[in-house]
C-alpha positions in Angstrom: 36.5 14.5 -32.5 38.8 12.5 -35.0 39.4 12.7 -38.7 37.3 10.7 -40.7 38.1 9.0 -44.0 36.1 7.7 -46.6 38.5 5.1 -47.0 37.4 2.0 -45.3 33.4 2.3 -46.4 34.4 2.5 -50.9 32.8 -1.1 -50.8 30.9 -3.5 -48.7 30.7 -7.1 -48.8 28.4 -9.5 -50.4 25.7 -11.3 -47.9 25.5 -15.2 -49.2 21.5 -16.4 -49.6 20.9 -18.8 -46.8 16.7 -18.8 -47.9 14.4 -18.8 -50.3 10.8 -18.6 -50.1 7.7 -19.0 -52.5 4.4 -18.2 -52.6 1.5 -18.2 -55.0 -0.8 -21.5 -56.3 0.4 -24.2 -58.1 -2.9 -24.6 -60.5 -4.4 -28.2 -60.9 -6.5 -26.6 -63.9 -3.1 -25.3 -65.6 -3.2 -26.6 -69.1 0.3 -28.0 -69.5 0.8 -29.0 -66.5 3.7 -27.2 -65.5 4.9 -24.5 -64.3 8.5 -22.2 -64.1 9.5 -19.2 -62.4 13.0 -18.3 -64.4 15.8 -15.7 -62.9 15.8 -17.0 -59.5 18.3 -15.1 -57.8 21.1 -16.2 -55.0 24.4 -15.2 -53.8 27.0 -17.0 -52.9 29.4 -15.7 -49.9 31.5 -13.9 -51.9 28.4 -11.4 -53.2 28.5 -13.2 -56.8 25.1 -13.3 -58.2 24.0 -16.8 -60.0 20.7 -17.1 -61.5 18.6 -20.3 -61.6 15.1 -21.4 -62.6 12.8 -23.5 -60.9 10.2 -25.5 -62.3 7.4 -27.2 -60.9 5.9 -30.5 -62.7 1.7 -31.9 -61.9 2.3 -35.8 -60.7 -1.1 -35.8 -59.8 -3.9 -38.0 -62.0 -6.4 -35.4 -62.9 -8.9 -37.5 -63.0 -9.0 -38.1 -59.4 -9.4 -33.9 -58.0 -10.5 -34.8 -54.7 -7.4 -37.0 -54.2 -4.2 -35.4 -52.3 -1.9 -34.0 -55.3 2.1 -33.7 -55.9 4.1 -31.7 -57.6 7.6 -33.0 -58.2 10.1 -29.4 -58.7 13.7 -29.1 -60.3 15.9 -26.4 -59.9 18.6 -25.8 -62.0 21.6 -23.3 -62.7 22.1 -21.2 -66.1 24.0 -24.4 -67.5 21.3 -26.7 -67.2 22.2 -28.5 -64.1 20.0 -29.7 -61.5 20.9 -28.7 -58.0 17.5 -29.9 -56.0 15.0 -32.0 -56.7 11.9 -33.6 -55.0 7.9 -33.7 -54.3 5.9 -31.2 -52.9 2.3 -32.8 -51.5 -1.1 -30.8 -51.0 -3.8 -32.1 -48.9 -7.5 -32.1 -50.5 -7.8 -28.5 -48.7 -4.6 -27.4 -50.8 -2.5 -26.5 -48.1 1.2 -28.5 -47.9 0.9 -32.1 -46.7 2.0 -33.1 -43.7 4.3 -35.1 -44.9 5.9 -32.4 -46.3 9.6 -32.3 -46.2 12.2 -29.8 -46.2 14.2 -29.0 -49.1 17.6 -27.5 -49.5 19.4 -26.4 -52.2 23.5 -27.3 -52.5 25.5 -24.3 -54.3 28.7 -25.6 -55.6 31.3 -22.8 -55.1 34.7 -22.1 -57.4 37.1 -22.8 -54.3 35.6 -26.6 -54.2 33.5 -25.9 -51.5 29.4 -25.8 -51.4 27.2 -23.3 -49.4 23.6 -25.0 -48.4 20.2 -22.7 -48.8 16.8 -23.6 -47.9 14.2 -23.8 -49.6 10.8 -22.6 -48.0 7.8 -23.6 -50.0 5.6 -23.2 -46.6 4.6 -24.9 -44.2 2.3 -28.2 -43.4 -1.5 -27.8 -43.2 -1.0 -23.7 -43.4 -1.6 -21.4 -46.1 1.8 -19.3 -45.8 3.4 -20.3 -48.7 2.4 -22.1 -52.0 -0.6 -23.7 -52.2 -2.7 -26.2 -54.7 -5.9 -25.4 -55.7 -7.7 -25.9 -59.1 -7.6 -22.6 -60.5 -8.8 -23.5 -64.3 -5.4 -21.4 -65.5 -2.1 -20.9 -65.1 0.0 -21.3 -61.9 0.8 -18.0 -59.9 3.4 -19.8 -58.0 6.7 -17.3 -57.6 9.4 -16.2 -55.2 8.3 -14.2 -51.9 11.4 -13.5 -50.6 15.1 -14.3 -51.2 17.9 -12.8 -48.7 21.4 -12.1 -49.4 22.5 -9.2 -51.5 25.9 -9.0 -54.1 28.8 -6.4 -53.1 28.4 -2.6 -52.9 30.4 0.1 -54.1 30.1 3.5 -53.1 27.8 5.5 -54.9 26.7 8.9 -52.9 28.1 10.7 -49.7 25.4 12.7 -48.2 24.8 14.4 -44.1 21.4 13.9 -42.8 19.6 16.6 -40.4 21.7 15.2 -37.5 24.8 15.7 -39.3 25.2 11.9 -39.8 27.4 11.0 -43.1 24.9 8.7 -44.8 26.9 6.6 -47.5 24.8 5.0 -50.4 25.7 1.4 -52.5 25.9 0.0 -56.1 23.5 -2.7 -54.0 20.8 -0.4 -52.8 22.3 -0.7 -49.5 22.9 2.4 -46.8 25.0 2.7 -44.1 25.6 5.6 -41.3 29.2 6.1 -40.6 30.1 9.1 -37.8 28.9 12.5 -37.1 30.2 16.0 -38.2 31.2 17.7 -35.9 30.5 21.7 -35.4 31.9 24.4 -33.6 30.5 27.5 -31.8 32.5 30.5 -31.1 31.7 33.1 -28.7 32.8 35.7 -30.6 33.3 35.3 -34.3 34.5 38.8 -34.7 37.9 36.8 -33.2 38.1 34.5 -36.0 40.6 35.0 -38.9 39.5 34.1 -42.8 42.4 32.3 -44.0 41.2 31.8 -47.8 39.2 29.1 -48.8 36.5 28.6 -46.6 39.4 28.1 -43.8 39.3 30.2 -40.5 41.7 30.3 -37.7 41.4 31.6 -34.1 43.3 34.2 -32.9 41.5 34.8 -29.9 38.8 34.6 -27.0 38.1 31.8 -25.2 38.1 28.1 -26.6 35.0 26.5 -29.0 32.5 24.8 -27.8 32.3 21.5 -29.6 29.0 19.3 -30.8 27.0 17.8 -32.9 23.6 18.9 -34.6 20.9 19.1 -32.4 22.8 19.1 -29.6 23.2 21.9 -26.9 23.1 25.4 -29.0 23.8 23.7 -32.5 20.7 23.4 -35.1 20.2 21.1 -38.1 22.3 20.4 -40.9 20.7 20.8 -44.2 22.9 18.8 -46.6 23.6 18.8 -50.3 22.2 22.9 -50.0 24.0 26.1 -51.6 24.8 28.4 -48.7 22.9 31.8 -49.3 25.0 35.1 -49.1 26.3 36.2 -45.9 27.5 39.6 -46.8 25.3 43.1 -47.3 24.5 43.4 -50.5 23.8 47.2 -50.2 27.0 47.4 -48.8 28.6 45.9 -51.5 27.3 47.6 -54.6 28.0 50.9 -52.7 31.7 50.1 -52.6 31.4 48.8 -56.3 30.2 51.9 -57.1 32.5 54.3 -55.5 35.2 51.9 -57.0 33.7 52.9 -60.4 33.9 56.4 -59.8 37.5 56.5 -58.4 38.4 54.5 -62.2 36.0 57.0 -64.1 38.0 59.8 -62.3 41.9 58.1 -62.4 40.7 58.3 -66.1 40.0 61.9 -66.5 43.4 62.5 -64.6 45.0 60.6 -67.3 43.3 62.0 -70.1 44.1 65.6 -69.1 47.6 64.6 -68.6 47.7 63.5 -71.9 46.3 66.9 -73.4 48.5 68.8 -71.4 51.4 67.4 -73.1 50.1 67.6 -76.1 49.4 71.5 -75.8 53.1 71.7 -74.6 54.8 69.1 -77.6 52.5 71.9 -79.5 53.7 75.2 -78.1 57.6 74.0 -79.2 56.5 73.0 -82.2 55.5 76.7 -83.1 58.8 78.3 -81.9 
């Protein structure tokens, strides 16, 4: 059992993107031609978002649709420039060619430096990624999956049934960091109240200490109002005999006062 503060977990760090994967059919019947998937999203190492666009352009003659087809793609950055480039080839079954190569994208970084991610458009003579058939309409061709995630703040504390501290993120990320720990006495009637929720012992043998779940200790419910512990009966009793003794300190003070009066009134008359 140690203190615990919240002090090291206020923020986490951002996760750089090291992949990107698509997914989806890049139409031979798509009237222009041409296809884009905008607000592509990557991190770099530091947890800074940057948002790019890819789009994808038809290089095939579409005149000849049992041929194998290409489609050349460039991404770019929000300023316009082009950070990959290349051909993606589709046998006459649609599936990637097998001359299919892989592509990488270069991030430039502020420091100078660059951080490499791959790109994943699926792979040769399978159909787990994009694909190339003639649709007669648009492409469908978007992002399946991109890792990495930006930097997380603290948002929520919260205990879980086990008495876990469960800590929530600005990034939609969770962590579990430590356990409350619990205490049973043997005999409560030995504990002091102190004020504030606080108790001391001043007697009987030593706590047992735990965690939820464990040995004689229960659940934790967390973020719950604790109900009344004390007798209610008991209590209004005692509120009303209180009452009484007021109602009754208050005759004694009112007849006091008359009697006074009577006597300020019997010398007034002499």
């Amino acid at each position: 059992m140690a203190p615990f503060s919240l002090a090291p977990y206020r923020s986490i760090p951002g996760v750089a993107t090291t992949s990107i994967s698509f997914d989806g059919t890049l139409s031979t019947g798509d009237a222009d031609r041409s296809h884009s998937i905008p607000g592509l999203s990557v991190y770099d190492r530091d947890g800074v978002l940057h948002t790019l666009s890819m789009t994808f352009t038809d290089q095939s003659d579409p005149q000849l649709s049992t041929a194998d087809h290409a489609w050349s793609y460039n991404l770019r950055d929000d300023d316009g420039n082009r950070l990959a480039t290349g051909v993606l080839r589709f046998g006459v079954d649609g599936a990637p060619a097998q001359d299919a190569a892989p592509a990488v994208l270069t991030l430039a970084l502020p420091d100078g430096s660059s951080q490499e991610i791959a790109l994943n458009f699926g792979s040769a003579g399978k159909f787990d990624g994009l694909t190339s058939f003639s649709l007669g309409s648009d492409s469908t061709a978007k992002v399946l999956d991109s890792d990495g995630m930006a930097r997380g703040t603290l948002t929520e504390t919260s205990f879980d049934a086990d008495g876990a501290i469960r800590l929530e993120y600005s990034n939609g990320e969770d962590r579990t960091a430590g356990n409350l720990a619990l205490a049973w006495f043997e005999y409560p009637q030995d504990l002091k109240a102190e004020g504030g929720n606080l108790w001391s012992m001043v007697g009987g043998p030593a706590p047992l200490i735990g965690t939820a779940r464990s040995a004689m200790f229960g659940t934790v419910a967390g973020g719950q109002v604790e109900a009344s512990n004390v007798d209610l009966t008991a209590q209004f009793s005692e509120l009303i005999v209180t009452q009484r003794g007021y109602q009754a300190s208050s005759q004694v003070v009112t007849t006091a006062n008359e009697m006074m009066q009577q006597l300020f009134d019997m010398r007034g008359r002499r």
